[in-house]
RODO-2510 file (C-alpha; in nm, 4 decimals, decimal comma):
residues 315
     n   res          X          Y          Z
     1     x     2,1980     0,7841    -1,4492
     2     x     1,9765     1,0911    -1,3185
     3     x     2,0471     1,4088    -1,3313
     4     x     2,0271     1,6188    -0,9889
     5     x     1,8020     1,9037    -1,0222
     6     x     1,9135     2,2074    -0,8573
     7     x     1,8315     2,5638    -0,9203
     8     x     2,1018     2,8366    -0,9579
     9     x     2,1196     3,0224    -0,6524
    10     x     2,1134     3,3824    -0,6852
    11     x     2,4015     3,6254    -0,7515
    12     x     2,1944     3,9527    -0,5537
    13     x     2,3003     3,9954    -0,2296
    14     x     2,0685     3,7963    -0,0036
    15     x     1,9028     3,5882    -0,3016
    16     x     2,0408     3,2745    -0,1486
    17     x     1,9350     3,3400     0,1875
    18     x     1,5380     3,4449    -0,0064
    19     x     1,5778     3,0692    -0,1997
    20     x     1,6276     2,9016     0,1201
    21     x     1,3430     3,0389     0,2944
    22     x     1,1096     3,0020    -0,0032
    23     x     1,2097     2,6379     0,0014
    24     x     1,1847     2,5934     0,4051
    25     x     0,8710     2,7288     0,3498
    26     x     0,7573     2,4608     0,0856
    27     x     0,9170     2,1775     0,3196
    28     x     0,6855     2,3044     0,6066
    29     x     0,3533     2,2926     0,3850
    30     x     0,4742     1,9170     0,2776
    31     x     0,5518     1,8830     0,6494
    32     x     0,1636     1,9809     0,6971
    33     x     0,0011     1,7869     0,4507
    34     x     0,1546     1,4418     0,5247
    35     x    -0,0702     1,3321     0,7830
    36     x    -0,3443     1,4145     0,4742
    37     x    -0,1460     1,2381     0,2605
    38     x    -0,1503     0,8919     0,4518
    39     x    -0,5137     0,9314     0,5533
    40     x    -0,6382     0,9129     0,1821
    41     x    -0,3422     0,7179     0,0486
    42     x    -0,5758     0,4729    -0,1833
    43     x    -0,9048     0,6465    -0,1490
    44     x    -1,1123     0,7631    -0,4503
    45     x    -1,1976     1,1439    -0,5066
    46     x    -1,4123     1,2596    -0,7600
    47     x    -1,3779     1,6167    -0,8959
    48     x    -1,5852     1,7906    -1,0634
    49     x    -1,4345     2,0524    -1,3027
    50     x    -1,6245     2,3505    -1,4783
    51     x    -1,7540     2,6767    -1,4704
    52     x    -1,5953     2,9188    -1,6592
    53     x    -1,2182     2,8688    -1,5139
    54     x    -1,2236     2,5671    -1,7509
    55     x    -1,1743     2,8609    -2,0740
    56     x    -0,8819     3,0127    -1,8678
    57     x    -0,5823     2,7817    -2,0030
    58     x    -0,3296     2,8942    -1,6777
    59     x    -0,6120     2,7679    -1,4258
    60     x    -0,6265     2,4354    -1,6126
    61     x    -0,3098     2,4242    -1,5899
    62     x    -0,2737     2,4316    -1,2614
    63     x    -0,5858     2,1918    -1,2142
    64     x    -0,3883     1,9333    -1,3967
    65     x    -0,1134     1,9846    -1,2152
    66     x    -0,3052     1,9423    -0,9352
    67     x    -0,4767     1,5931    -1,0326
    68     x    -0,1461     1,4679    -1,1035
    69     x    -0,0447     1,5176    -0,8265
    70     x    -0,2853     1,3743    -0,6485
    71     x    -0,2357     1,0210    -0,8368
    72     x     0,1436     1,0630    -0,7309
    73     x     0,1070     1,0850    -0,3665
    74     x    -0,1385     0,7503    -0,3872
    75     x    -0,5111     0,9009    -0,4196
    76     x    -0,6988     0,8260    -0,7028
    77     x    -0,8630     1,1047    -0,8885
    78     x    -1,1778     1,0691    -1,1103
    79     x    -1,2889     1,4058    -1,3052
    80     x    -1,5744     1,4656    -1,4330
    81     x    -1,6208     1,7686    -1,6655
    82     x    -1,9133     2,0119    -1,7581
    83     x    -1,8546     2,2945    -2,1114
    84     x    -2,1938     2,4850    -2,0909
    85     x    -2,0396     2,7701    -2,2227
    86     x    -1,8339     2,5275    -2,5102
    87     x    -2,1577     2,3853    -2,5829
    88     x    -2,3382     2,7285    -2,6422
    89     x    -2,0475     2,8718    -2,8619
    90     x    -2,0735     2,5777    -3,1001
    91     x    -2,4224     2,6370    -3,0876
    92     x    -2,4070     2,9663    -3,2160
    93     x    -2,1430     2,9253    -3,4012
    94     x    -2,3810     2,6085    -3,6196
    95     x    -2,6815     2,8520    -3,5514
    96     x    -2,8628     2,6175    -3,3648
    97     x    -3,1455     2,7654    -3,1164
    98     x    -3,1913     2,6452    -2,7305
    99     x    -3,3278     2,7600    -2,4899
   100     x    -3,3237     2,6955    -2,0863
   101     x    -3,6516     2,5679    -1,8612
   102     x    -3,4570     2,6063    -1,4850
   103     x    -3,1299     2,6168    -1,5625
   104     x    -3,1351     2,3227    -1,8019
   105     x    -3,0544     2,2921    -2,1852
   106     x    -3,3622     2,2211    -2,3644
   107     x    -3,1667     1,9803    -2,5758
   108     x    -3,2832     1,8621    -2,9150
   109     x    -3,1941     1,5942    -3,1518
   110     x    -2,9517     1,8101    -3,3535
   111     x    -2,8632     1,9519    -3,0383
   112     x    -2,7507     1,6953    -2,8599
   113     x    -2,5494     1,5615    -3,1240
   114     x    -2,3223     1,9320    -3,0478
   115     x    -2,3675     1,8529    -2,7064
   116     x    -2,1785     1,4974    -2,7356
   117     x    -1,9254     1,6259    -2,9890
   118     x    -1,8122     1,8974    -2,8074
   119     x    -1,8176     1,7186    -2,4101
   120     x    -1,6701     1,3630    -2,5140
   121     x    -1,4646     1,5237    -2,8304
   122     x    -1,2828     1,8671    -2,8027
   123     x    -1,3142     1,9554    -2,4317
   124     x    -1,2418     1,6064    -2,3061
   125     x    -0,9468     1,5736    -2,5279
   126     x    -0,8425     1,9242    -2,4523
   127     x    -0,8074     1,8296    -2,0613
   128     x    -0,6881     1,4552    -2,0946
   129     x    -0,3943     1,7029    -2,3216
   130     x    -0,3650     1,9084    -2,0377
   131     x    -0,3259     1,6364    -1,7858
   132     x    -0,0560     1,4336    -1,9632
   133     x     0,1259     1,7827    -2,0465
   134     x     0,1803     1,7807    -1,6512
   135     x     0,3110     1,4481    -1,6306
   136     x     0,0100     1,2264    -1,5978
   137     x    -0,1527     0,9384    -1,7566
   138     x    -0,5418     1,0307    -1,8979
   139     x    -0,7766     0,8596    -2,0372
   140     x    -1,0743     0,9920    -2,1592
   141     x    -1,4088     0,8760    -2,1578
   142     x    -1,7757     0,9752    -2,1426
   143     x    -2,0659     0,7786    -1,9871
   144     x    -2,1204     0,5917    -2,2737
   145     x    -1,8371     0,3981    -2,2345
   146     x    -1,8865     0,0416    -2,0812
   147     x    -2,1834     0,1753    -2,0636
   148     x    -2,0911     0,3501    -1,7244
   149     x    -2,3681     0,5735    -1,6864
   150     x    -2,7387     0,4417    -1,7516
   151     x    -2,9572     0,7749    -1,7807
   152     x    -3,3467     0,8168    -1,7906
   153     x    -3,5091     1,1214    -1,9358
   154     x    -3,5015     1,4269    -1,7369
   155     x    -3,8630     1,5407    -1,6421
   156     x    -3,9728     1,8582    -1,5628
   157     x    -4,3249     2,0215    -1,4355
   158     x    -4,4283     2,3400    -1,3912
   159     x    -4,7386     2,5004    -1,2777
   160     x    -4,9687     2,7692    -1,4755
   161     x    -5,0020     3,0554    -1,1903
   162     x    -5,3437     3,1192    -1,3662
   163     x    -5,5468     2,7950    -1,4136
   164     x    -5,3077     2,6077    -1,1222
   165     x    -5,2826     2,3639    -1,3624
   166     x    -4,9327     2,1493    -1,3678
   167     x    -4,7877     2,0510    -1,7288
   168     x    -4,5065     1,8519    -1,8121
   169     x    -4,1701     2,0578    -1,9600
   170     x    -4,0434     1,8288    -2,2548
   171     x    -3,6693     1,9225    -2,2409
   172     x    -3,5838     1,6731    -2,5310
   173     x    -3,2567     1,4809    -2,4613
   174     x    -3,1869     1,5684    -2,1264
   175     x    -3,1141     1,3178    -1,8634
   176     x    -3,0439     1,2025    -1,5401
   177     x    -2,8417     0,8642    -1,4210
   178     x    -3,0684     0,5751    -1,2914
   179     x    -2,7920     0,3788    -1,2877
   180     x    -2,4376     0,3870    -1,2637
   181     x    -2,1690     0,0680    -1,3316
   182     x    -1,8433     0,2147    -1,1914
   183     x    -1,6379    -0,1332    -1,3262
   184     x    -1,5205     0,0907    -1,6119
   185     x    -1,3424     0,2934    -1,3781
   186     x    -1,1981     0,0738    -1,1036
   187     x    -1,0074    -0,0658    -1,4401
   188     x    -0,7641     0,2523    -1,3419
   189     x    -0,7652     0,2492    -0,9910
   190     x    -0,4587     0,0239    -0,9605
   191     x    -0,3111     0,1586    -1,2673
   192     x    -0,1144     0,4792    -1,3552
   193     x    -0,4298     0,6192    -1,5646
   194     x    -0,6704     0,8988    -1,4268
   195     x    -0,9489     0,8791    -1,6088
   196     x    -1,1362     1,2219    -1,7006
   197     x    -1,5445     1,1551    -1,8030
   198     x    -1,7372     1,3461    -1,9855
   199     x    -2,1623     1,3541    -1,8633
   200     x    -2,2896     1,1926    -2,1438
   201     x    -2,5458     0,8995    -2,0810
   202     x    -2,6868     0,5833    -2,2370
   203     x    -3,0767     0,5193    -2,2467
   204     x    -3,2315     0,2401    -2,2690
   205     x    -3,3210     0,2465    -2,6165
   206     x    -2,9812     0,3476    -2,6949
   207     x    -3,0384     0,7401    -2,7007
   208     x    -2,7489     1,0089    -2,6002
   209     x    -2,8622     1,1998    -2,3177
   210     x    -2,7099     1,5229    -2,1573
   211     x    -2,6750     1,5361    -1,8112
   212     x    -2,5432     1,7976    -1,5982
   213     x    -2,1962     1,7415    -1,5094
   214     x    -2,2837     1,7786    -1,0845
   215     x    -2,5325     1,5563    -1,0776
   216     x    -2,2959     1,2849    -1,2772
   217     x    -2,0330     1,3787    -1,0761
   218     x    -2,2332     1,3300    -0,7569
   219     x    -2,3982     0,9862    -0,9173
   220     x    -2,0204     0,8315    -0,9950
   221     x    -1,9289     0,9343    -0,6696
   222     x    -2,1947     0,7648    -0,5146
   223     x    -2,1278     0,4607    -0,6863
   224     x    -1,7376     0,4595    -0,6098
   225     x    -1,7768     0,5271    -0,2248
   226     x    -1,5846     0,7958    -0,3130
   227     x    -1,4232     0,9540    -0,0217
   228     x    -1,4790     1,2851    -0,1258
   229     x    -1,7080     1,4828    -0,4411
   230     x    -1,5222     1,8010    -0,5048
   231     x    -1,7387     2,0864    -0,6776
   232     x    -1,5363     2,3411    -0,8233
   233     x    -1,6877     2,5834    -0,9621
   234     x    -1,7416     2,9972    -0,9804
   235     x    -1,8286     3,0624    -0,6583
   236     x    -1,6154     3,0399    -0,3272
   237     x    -1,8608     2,8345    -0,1230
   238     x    -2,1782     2,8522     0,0707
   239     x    -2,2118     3,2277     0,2488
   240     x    -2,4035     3,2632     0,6058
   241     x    -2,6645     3,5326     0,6420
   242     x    -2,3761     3,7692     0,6831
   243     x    -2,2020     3,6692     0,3275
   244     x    -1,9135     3,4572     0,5479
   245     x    -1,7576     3,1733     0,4327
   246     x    -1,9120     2,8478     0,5737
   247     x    -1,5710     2,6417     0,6323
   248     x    -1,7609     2,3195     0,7565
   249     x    -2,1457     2,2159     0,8037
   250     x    -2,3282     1,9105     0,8498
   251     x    -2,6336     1,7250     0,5990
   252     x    -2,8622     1,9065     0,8542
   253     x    -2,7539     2,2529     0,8755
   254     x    -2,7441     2,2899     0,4997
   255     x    -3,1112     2,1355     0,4642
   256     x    -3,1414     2,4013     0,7437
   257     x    -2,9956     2,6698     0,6045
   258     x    -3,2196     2,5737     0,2099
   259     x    -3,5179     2,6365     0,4295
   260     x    -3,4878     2,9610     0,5444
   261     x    -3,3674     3,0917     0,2432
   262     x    -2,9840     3,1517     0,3262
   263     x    -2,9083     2,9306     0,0414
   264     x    -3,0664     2,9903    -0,3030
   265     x    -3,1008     2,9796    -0,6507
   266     x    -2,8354     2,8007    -0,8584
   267     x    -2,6394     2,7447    -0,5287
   268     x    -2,9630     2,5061    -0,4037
   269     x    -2,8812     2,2048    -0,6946
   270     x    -2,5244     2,1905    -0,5856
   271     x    -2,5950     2,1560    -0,2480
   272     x    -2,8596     1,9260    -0,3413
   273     x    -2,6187     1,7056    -0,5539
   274     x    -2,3743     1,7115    -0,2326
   275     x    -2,6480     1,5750     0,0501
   276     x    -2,7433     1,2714    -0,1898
   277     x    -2,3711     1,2036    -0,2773
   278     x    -2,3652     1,1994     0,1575
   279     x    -2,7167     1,0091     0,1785
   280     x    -2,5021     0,7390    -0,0230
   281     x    -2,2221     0,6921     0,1323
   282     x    -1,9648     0,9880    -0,0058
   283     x    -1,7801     1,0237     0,3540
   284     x    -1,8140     1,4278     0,2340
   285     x    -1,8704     1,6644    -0,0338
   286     x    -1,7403     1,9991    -0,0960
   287     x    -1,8422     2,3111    -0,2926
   288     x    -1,5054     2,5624    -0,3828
   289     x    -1,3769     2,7818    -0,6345
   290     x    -1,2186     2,5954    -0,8971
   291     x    -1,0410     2,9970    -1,0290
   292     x    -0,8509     3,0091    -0,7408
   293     x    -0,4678     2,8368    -0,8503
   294     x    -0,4398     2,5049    -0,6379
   295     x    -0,7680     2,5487    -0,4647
   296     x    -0,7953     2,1311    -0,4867
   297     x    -0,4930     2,0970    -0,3347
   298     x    -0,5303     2,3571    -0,0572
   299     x    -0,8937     2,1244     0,0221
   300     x    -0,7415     1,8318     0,0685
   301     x    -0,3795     1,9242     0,2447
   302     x    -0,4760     2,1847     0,4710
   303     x    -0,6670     2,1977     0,7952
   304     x    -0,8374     2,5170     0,6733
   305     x    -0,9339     2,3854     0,3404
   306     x    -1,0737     2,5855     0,0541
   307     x    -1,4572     2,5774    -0,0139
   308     x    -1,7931     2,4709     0,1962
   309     x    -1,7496     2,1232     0,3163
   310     x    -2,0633     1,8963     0,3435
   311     x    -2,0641     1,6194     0,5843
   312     x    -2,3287     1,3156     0,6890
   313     x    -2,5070     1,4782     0,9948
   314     x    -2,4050     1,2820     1,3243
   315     x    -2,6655     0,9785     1,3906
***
């Protein structure tokens, strides 16, 4: 026998005529997303969850929330999860020194061992927690498993301004996939489970490599068809010339807009990591700001969305 669930209307004058319209309100935005709903009933989104709302514990709440629902209303969710700043706090914490050549972890053999226990151990377990705490089913898993992702070492040159001369950066276990066998995961897509990977990758001679949680993100979601690679992360999107919101662009206005400058610095591998998730089939890819509560959600429900998206340029 179930139990109707009903709140207590209440006793202020006017509170019950506030509840209703808070609730017509919520039947409108249902309303609204339907026709969302039923487009990508069955499809496969990846999501891509880090940056620094992954130490605030009410946003990842919320991000759960909003992966489970997801799974409920018939998409299936894949996350993918970075911890730089997880990884350099255990660092520190074991005194054990790196360093960074572009953005990248120069990552050793003692540091890479941190770098596996804290991705596939604490923070994956932490989120697969947070995920079943909202009524989902996670599993978690890291590259290594199956093996999913098959990495290469990450290579890295840089020239000598004085003698022009290029050398090779070695930036020790630091990879990047070459391959990537997604049979692990389709295991779940007809299942209850939502899987939640951590970017860990197999070599060929066995060795653990690190590689950044985008560009795995962007790989699996390449190899699933996915219908959509969701970057959240610490910005709100890509910003015009005039610091406004880009809503919507295609493959060639973002090359466009990497050329003359308008996007830069750590902004340019994201973007990057969306146009070859497009090149190979991703029907789109979008960069938004995973602090803002429900921005997921808002993405994928709403005609105005929530972040930059990225689409395949029209042939």
């Amino acid at each position: 026998m179930t139990t109707e669930i009903r709140p207590e209307t209440s006793a202020t004058p006017g509170g019950e005529a506030q509840l209703r319209t808070r609730w017509l309100d919520t039947a409108q935005t249902l309303t609204e997303a339907l026709p969302y709903m039923q487009r990508y009933a069955g499809r496969t989104f990846v999501v891509k969850y880090g940056g620094h709302a992954m130490g605030d514990e009410e946003g990842q709440r919320h991000f759960a929330h909003d992966i489970v629902l997801l799974k409920q209303v018939g998409i299936n969710p894949v996350v993918v999860h970075g911890g730089g700043p997880q990884i350099a706090r255990m660092l520190d914490r074991l005194n054990i020194r790196s360093s960074f050549v572009d953005g990248l972890r120069v990552t050793d053999a003692a540091a890479v061992e941190v770098v596996e226990m804290v991705l596939a151990g604490s923070i994956n377990k932490a989120l697969v927690t947070a995920i079943n705490a909202a009524g989902g089913r996670a599993i978690g898993l890291s590259g290594k498993d199956g093996p999913m992702i098959h990495a290469r070492r990450l290579t890295r040159t840089k020239r000598d301004p004085d003698s022009n001369i290029e050398r090779v950066l070695d930036l020790g276990f630091v990879g990047e996939p070459e391959r990537v066998d997604p049979s692990a995961i389709r295991l779940f897509e007809q299942s209850d489970f939502i899987p939640v990977i951590a970017p860990i990758g197999m070599g060929a001679d066995g060795a653990t490599y690190n590689i950044n949680a985008d560009t795995a993100a962007g790989a699996i979601a390449a190899a699933l068809g996915a219908a959509r690679l969701l970057l959240l992360t610490d910005v709100a999107g890509v910003l015009d010339a005039d610091k406004q919101l880009v809503a919507r662009m295609t493959a060639a206005r973002a090359r466009a807009l990497i050329a003359d400058g308008t996007i830069s610095g750590g902004m340019i591998p994201k973007i990057e990591t969306c146009l070859d998730a497009v090149d190979k089939g991703v029907e789109a890819a979008v960069i938004l700001d995973g602090r803002v509560p429900h921005a997921t959600l808002m993405e994928i429900f709403t005609a105005l969305g929530a972040g930059t998206l990225i689409e395949r340029s029209p042939s």
